[in-house]
ROGUPA-223670 format. One record per atom (N, C-alpha, C, CB): residue in three letters; x, y, z. Coordinates in pm, whole numbers, plus 50000, padded with zeros to 5 digits. Atoms other than C-alpha are relative to their C-alpha. Glycine has a CB too. Layout:
ALAXYZ/...
END
This chain:
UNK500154985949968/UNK588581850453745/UNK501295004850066/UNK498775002350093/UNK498485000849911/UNK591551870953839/UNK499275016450069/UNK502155000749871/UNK500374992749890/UNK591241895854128/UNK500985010150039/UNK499734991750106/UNK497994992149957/UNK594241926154166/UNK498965013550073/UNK501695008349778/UNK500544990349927/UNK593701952954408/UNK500925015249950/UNK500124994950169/UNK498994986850052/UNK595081989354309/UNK499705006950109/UNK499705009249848/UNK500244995749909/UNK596092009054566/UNK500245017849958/UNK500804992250105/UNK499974989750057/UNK596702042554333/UNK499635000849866/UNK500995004150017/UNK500315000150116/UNK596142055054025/UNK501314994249906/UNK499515013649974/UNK499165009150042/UNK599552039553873/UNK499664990050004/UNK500934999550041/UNK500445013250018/UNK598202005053967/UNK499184999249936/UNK499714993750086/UNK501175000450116/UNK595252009753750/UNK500374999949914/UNK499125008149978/UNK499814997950145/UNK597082022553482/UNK501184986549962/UNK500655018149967/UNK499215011849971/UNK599561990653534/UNK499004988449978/UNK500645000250149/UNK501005005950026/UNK596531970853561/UNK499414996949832/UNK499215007350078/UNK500434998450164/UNK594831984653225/UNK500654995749887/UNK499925012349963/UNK498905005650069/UNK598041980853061/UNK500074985349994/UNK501175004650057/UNK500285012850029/UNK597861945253102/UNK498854989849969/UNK500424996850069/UNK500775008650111/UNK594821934253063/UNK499105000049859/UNK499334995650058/UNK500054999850142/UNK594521953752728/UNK500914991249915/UNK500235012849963/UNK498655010950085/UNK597841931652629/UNK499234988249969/UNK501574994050109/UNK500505014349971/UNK595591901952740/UNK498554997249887/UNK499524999050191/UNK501285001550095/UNK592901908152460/UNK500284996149850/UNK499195014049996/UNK499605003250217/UNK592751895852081/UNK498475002049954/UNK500734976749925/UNK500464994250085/UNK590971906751834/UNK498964989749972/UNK500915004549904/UNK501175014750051/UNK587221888651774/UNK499585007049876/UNK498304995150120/UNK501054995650167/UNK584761888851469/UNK499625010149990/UNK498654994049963/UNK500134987350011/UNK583071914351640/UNK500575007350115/UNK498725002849981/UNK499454994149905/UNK583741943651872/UNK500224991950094/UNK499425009450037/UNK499825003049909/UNK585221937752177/UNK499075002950134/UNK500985003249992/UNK500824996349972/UNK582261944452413/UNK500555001050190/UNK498834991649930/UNK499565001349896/UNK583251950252832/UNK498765009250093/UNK501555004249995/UNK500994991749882/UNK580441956453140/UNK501025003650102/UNK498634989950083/UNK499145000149927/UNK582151975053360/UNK498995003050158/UNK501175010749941/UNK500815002049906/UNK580181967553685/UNK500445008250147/UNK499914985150007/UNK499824997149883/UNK580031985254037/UNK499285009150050/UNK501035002150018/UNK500774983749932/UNK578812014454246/UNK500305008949971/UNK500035004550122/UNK499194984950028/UNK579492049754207/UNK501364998250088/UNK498985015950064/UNK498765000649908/UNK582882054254304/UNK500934991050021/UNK499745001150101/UNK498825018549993/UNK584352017954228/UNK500844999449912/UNK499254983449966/UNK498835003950025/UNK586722027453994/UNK499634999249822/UNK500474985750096/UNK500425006450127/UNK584802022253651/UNK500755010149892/UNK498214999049983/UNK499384985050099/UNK585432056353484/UNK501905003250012/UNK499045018250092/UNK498424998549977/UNK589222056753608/UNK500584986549946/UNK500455002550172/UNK499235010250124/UNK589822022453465/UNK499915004149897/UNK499574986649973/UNK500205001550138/UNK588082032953136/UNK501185013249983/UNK498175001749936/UNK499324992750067/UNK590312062653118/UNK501554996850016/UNK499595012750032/UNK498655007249998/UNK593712041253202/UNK499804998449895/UNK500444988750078/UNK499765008150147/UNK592582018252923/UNK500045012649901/UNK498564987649950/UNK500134994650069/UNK591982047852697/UNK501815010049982/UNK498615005050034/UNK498704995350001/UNK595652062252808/UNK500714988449923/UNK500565003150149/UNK499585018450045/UNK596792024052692/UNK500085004049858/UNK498574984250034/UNK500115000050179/UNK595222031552330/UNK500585012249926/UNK498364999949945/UNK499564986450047/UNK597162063252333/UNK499125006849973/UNK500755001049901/UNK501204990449992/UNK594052087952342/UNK500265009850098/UNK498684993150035/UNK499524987349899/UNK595392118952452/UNK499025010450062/UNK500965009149923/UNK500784991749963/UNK592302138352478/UNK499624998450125/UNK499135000849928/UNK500805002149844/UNK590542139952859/UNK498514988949909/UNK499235022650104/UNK500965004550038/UNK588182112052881/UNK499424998150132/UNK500164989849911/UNK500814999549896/UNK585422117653091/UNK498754991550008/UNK499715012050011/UNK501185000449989/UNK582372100153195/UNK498965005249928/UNK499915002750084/UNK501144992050087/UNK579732104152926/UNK498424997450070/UNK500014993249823/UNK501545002349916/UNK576602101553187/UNK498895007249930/UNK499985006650165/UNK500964988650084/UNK574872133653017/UNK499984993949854/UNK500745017849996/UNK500214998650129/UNK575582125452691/UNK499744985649965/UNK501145007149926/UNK500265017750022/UNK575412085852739/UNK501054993049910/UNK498454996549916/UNK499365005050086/UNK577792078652461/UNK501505008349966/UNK499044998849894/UNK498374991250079/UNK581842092752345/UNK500894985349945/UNK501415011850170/UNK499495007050096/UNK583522078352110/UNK501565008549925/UNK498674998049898/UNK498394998550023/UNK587652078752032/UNK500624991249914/UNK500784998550122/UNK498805004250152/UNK589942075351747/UNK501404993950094/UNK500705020049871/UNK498655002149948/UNK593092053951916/UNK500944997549912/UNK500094990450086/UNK498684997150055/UNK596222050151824/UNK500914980949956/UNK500955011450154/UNK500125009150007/UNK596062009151860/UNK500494990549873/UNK499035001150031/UNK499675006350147/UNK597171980951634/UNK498364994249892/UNK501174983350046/UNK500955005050027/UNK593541966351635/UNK498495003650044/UNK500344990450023/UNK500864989849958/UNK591301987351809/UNK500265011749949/UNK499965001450126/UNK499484983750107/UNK590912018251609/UNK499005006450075/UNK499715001949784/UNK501294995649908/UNK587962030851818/UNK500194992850154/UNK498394993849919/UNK500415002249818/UNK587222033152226/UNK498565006149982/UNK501165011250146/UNK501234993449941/UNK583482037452276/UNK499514993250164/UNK498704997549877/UNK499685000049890/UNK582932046052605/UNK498685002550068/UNK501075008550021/UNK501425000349981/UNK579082040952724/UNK499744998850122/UNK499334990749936/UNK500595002349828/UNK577522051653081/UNK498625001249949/UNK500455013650149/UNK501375001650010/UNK574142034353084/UNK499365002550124/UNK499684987449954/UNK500524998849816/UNK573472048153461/UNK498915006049952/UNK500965010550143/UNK501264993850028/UNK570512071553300/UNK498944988349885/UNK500465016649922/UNK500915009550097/UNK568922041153041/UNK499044993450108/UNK500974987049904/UNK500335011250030/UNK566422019853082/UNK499504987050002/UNK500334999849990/UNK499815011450104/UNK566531994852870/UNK501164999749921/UNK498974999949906/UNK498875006850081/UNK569021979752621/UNK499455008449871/UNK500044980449989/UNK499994991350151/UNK567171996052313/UNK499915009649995/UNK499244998949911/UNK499704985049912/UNK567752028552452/UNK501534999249870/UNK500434998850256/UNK499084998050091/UNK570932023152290/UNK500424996749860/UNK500634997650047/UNK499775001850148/UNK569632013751915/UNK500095017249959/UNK498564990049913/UNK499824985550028/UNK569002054251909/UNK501665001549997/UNK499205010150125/UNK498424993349997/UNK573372054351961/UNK500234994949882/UNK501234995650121/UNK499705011650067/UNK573232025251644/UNK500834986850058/UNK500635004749897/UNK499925012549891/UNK574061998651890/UNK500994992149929/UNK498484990650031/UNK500415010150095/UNK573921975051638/UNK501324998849893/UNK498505004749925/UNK499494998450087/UNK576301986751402/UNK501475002350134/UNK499255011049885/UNK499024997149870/UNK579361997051693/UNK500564988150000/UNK499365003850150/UNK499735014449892/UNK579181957851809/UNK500374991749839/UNK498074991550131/UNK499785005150130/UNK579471946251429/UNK501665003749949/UNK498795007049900/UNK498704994450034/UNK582871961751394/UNK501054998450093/UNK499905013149977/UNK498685005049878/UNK586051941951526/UNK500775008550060/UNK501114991749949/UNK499184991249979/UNK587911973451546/UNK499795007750127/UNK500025007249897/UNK500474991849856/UNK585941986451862/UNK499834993350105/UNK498745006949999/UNK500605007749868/UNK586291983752208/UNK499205009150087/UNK501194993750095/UNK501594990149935/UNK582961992252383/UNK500234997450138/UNK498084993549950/UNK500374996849865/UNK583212003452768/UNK498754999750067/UNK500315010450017/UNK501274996749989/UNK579931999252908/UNK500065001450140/UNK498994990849942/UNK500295001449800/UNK579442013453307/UNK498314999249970/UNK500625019750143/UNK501095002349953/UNK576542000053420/UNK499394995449917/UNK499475008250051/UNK500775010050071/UNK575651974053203/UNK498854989850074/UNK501044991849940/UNK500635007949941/UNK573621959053422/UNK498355005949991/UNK500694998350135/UNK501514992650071/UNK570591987153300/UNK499855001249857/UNK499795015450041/UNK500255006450172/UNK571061971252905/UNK500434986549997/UNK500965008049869/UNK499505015650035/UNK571671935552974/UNK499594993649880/UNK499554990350101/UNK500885006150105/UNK568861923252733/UNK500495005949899/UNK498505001450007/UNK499784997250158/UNK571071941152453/UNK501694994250009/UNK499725020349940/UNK498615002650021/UNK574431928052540/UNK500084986149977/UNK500895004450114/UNK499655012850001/UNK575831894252444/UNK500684990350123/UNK500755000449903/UNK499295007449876/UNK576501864852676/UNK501485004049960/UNK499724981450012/UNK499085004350014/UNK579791863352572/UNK500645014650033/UNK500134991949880/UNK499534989049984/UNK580711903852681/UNK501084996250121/UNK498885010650022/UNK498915000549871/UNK583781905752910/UNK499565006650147/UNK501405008849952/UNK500134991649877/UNK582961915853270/UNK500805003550103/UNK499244996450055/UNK499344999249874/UNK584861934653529/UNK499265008750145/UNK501375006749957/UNK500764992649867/UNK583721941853890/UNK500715010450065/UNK499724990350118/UNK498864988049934/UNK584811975254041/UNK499514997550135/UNK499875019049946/UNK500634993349833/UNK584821980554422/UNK500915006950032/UNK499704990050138/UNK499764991249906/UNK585282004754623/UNK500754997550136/UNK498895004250022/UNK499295008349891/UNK587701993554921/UNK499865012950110/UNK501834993749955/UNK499784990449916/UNK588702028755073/UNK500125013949921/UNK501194996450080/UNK499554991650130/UNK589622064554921/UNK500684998549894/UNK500525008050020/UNK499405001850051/UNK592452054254789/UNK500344984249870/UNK500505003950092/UNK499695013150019/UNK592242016054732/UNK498634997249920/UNK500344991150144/UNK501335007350056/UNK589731996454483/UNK500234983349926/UNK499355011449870/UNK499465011450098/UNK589501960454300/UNK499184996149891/UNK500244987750070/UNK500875005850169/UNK588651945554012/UNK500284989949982/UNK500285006149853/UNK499885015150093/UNK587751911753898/UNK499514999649926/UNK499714988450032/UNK500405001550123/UNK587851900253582/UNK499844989949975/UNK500555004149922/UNK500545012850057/UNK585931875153427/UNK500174999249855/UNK498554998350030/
END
C-alpha cells in the first residue's frame, strides 16, 4: 500500500498523474472504489484523474444523477465513468446504469465513490483508494 499526503490541489493532480501512469490495461475495465467521508478528497481526485485523460469538460460529482460518463483523450482508456453510489442501496441498483456491460469493456475506467453501498456487485480484484480528510487544506490517500 502506498500512502502520499497532498497538501493542495497541485499535489493531487501530481498524485493522479502518477498513479494513472502506474495502470495497464486489463481484460476488463479498470474498476476503482474510491473510499472515504464526505470531504476526503474523492470527487477532487476523480476530477485530477479526469484532467490526466485530458477531459476538458467540468467534472462534477454525479450524486443526483448517480452516473457521467466521458469520452478521453487516452491511449487506452477511451471512457471515464464516474459513479457516486452515496444514494444506492445495493449493487443492482446499478444493473438499471448496464453495470454489466461498462465492466466488460477494457477501454473504461470506472470511478466508484462510495463503493462500499455496491460491494456485492464489484469484483474482488477492484483497485481501492482511501480518502481522508486531514485539515481544509490537507488530505491522503492510500492505495491498495
Amino acid at each position: 500500500m502506498k500512502t502520499v499526503v497532498s497538501y493542495s490541489l497541485e499535489d493531487t493532480q501530481k498524485f493522479a498523474k502518477e498513479w494513472l501512469a502506474s495502470l495497464s490495461q486489463r481484460d476488463e475495465a479498470t474498476i476503482v472504489g474510491l473510499y472515504g467521508n464526505l470531504g476526503a478528497g474523492k470527487t477532487t481526485f476523480t476530477q485530477a484523474v479526469a484532467r490526466e485523460l485530458g477531459i476538458e469538460e467540468p467534472t462534477t460529482s454525479p450524486t443526483f444523477v448517480i452516473e457521467k460518463l466521458y469520452q478521453t483523450k487516452h491511449p487506452f482508456f477511451k471512457r471515464l465513468i464516474h459513479i457516486d453510489a452515496y444514494r444506492l442501496d445495493a449493487g443492482r441498483e446499478l444493473t438499471a446504469l448496464d453495470f454489466e456491460t461498462l465492466v466488460e469493456n477494457p477501454n473504461n475506467l470506472i470511478l466508484i465513490e462510495w463503493p462500499e453501498n455496491v460491494k456485492e456487485i464489484l469484483p474482488e480484484s477492484h483497485l481501492k483508494i482511501r480518502c481522508e480528510f486531514v485539515d481544509e487544506t490537507t488530505r491522503k490517500f492510500e492505495f491498495e
